[in-house]
C-alpha positions as CSV (number, residue, x, y, z in Angstrom):
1,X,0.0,0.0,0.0
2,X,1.1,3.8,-1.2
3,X,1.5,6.0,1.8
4,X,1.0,9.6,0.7
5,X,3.9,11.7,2.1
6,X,1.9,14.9,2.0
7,X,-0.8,13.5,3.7
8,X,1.5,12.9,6.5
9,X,3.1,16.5,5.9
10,X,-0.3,18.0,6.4
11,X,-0.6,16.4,9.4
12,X,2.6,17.9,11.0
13,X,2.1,21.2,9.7
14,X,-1.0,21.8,11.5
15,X,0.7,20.8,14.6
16,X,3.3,23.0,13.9
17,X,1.1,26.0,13.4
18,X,-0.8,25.3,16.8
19,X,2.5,25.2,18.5
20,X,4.1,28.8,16.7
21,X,0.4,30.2,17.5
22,X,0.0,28.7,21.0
23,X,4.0,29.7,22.1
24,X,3.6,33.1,20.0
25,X,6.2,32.8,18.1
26,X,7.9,34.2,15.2
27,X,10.3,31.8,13.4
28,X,12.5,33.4,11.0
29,X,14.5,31.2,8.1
30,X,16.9,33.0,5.8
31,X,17.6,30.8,2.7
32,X,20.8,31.4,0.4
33,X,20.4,30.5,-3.3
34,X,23.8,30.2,-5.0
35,X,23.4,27.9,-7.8
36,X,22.4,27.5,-11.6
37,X,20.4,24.0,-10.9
38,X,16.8,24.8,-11.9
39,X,15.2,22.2,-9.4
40,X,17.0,23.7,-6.8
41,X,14.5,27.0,-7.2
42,X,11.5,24.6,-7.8
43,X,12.5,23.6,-3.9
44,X,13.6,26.8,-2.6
45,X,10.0,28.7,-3.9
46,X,8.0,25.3,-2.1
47,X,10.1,25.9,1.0
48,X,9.3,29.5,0.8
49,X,5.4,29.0,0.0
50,X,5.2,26.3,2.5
51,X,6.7,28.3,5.6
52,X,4.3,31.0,4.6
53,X,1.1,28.6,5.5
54,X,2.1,28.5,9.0
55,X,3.4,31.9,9.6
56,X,7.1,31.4,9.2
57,X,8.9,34.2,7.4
58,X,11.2,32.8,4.8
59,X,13.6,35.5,3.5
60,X,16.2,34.3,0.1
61,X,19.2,35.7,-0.5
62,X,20.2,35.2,-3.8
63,X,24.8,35.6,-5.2
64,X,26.0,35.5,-8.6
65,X,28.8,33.1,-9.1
66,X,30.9,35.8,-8.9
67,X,30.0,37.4,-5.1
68,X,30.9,34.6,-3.0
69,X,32.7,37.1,-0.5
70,X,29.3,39.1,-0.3
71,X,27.7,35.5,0.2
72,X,29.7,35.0,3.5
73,X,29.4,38.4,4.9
74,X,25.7,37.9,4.3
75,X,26.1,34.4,6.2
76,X,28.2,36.5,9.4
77,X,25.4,39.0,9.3
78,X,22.7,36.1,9.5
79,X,24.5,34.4,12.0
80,X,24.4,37.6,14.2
81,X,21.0,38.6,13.8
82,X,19.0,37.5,17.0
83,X,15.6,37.6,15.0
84,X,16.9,34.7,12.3
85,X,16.5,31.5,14.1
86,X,17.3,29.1,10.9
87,X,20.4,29.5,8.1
88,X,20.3,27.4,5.0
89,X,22.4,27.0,2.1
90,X,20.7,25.5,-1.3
91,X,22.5,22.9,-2.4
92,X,24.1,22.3,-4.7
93,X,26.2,25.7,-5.0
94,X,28.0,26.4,-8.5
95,X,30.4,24.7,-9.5
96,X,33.5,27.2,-8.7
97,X,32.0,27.2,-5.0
98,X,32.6,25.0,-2.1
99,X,29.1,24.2,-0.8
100,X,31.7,22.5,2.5
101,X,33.2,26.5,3.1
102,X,29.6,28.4,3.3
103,X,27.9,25.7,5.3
104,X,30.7,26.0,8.1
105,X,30.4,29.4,8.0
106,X,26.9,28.9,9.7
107,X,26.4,29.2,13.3
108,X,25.7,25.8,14.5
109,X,22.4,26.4,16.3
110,X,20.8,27.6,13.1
111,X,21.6,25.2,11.0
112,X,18.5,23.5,10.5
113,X,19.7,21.3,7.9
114,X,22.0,19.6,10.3
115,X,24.8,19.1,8.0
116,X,27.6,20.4,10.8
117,X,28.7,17.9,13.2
118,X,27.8,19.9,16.4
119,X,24.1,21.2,15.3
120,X,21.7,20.2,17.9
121,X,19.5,19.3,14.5
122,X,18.9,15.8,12.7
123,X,19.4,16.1,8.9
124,X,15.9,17.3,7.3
125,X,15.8,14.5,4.7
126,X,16.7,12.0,8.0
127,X,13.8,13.6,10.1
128,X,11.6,13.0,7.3
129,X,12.4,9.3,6.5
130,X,12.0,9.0,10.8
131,X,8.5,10.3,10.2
132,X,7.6,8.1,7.6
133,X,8.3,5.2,9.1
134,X,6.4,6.6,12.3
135,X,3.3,6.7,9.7
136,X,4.2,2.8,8.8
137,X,4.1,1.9,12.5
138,X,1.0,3.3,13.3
139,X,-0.6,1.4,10.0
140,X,0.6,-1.6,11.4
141,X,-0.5,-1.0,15.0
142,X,2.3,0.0,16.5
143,X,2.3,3.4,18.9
144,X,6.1,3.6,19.2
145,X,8.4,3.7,16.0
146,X,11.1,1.4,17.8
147,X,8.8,-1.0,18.8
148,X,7.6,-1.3,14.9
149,X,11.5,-1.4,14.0
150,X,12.6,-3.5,16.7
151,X,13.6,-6.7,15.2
152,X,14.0,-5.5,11.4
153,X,16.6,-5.6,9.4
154,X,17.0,-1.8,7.6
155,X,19.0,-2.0,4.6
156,X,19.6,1.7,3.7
157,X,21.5,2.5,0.1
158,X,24.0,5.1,-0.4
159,X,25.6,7.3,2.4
160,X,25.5,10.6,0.4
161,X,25.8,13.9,2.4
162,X,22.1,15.2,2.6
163,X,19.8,12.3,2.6
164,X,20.9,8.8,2.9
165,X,24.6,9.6,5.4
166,X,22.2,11.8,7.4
167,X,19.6,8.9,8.0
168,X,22.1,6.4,8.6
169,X,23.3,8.1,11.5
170,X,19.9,9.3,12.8
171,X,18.5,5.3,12.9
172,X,22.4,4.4,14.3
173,X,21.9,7.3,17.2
174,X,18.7,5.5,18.3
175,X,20.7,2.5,18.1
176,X,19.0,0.3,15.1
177,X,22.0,-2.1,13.8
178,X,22.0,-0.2,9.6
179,X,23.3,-2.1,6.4
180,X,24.9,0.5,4.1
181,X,24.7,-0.6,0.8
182,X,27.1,2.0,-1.7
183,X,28.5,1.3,-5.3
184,X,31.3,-0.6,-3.9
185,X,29.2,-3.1,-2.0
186,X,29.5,-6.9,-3.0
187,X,26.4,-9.0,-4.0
188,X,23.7,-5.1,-3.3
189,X,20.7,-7.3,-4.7
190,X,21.1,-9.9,-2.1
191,X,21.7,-7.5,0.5
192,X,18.4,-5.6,-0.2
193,X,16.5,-8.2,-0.9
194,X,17.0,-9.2,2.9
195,X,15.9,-6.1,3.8
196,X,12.7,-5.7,5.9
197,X,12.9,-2.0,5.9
198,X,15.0,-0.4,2.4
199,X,15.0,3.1,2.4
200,X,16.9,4.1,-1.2
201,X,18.7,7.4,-1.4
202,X,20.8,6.8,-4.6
203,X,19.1,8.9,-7.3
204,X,19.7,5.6,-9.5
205,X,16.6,4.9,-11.4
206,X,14.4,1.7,-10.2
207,X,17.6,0.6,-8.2
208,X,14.3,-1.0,-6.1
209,X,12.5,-3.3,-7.9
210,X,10.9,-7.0,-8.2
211,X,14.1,-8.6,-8.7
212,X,15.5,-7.6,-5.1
213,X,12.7,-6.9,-2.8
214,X,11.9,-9.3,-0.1
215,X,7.6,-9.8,-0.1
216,X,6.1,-7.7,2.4
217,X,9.2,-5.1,3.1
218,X,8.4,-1.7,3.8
219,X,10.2,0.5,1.5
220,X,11.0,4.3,1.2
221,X,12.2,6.1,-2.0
222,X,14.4,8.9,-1.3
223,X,16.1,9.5,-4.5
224,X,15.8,11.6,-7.2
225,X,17.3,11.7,-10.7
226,X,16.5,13.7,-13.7
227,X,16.8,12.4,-17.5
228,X,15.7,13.8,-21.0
229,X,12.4,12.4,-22.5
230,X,12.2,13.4,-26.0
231,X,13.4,16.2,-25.4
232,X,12.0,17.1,-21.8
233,X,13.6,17.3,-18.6
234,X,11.8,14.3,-16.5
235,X,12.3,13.4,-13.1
236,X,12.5,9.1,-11.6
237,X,13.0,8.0,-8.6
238,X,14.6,5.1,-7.0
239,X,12.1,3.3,-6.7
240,X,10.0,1.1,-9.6
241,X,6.8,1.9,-8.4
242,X,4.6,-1.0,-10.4
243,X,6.9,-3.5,-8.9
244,X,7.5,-2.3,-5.2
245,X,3.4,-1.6,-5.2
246,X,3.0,-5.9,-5.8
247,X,5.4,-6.6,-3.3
248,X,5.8,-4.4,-0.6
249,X,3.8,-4.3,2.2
250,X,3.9,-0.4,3.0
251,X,5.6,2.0,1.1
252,X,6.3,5.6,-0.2
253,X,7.9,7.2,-3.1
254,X,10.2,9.6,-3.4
255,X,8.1,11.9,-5.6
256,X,5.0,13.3,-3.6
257,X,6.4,11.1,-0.9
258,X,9.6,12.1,1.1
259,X,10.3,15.6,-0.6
260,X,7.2,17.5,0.7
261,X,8.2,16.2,4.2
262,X,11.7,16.7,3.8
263,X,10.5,20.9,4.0
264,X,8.2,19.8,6.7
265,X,11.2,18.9,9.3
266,X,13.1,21.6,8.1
267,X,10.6,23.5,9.2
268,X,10.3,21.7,12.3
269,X,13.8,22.4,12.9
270,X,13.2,26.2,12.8
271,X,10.4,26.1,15.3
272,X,12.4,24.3,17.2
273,X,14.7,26.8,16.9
274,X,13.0,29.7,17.5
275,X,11.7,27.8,20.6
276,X,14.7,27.7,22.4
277,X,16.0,31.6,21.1
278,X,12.9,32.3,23.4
């Protein structure tokens, strides 16, 4: 069965807009756009648009390639400013640009991507696979996620820096035993395919599919890739949806699935945030 991830989304939002109304706050995200990848403004403008809904003020800052030392001032000035409670850098920066220098640059307690080691934040994209399989525990009757997890064997591929390191380490921290599977990785299809839980953050097209997917897993697509349809950009996921719909017991894709609650905890990570500036 499909779990919609906006459905969940929806469902934290309005919690989160009870909470900023009932503590009176007035969460504050500044967004720097430094890039020529044209999804990356498709997700800044539904980060934006989001935030809006539930009376967070999301300011962008957009640099040319060529004002990266404007870009860091603007980062010190962020960082200083008592009002911003959240600092994020789109990624991926151009090309010239070292996405690794500008995200240091941001003071720890507002990073609400928790990229840096010592943010008191879990990645967004990790936060959003955690509520996702929260949603799968309570379909199958469970009221705690680690009771629903407790026994499973979670097969997570790739280890990249914003989505599948990030949820490695957030299932490690609550101590859940984690099979990496990455491109050097012997015999992947076998590993997988003894996966009870396989969340797939690869951005390698149907990498999931009938062939390695044990019967009634519960699988998460986290993925994205882009290729050229006759002539049109078009966007997959990791996921083969007509197989993994046969044979898995829950799952959601990465497309409608994980992204709009990816903004969601990133969101949730500002509140939090402006929570504890208070």
């Amino acid at each position: 069965m499909k779990v919609s991830g906006r459905d969940v989304a929806e469902a934290i939002l309005k919690k989160l807009d009870k909470e900023i109304k009932i503590k009176k706050l007035k969460p504050k995200l500044a967004i720097i756009l430094a890039g020529n990848n044209p999804s990356s403004r498709i997700y800044v403008n539904n980060k934006i648009k989001t935030a809006k809904r539930i009376g967070i003020e999301a300011n962008l800052f957009e640099f040319s390639e060529r004002e990266q030392e404007r870009c860091l001032q603007t980062i010190q000035r962020l960082n200083k400013n008592k009002s911003v409670h959240g600092i994020i850098v789109q990624y991926p920066v151009y090309d010239s640009w070292n996405f690794e220098k500008f995200e240091q640059s941001i003071n720890p307690l507002k990073d609400v991507d928790g990229f840096l080691k010592d943010s008191p934040y879990s990645g967004a994209t990790a936060l959003a696979v955690w509520e996702m399989l929260t949603a799968f525990s309570y379909l199958s009757g469970f009221s705690k996620t680690e009771d629903f997890l407790k026994g499973k064997n979670i097969v997570v591929l790739g280890k990249g820096k914003t989505a599948g390191g990030p949820a490695i380490k957030l299932l490690k921290e609550k101590r859940f035993k984690v099979v990496s599977v990455i491109r050097e990785t012997k015999n992947p299809n076998q590993i997988i395919k003894s996966g009870d839980v396989v969340i797939s953050a690869t951005g390698v097209k149907n990498i999931v599919n009938k062939t390695n997917l044990k019967k009634g897993a519960y699988v998460i697509g986290v993925g994205l890739g882009r290729e050229v349809v006759n002539g049109r950009h078009k966007i997959y996921g990791d996921i083969k949806e007509d197989d993994v719909e046969k044979i898995a017991k829950l799952y959601c894709p990465t497309i409608g699935g994980i992204g709009p609650l990816t903004i969601v905890s990133l969101l949730k990570n500002v509140v939090e945030s402006a929570s504890r500036s208070q």
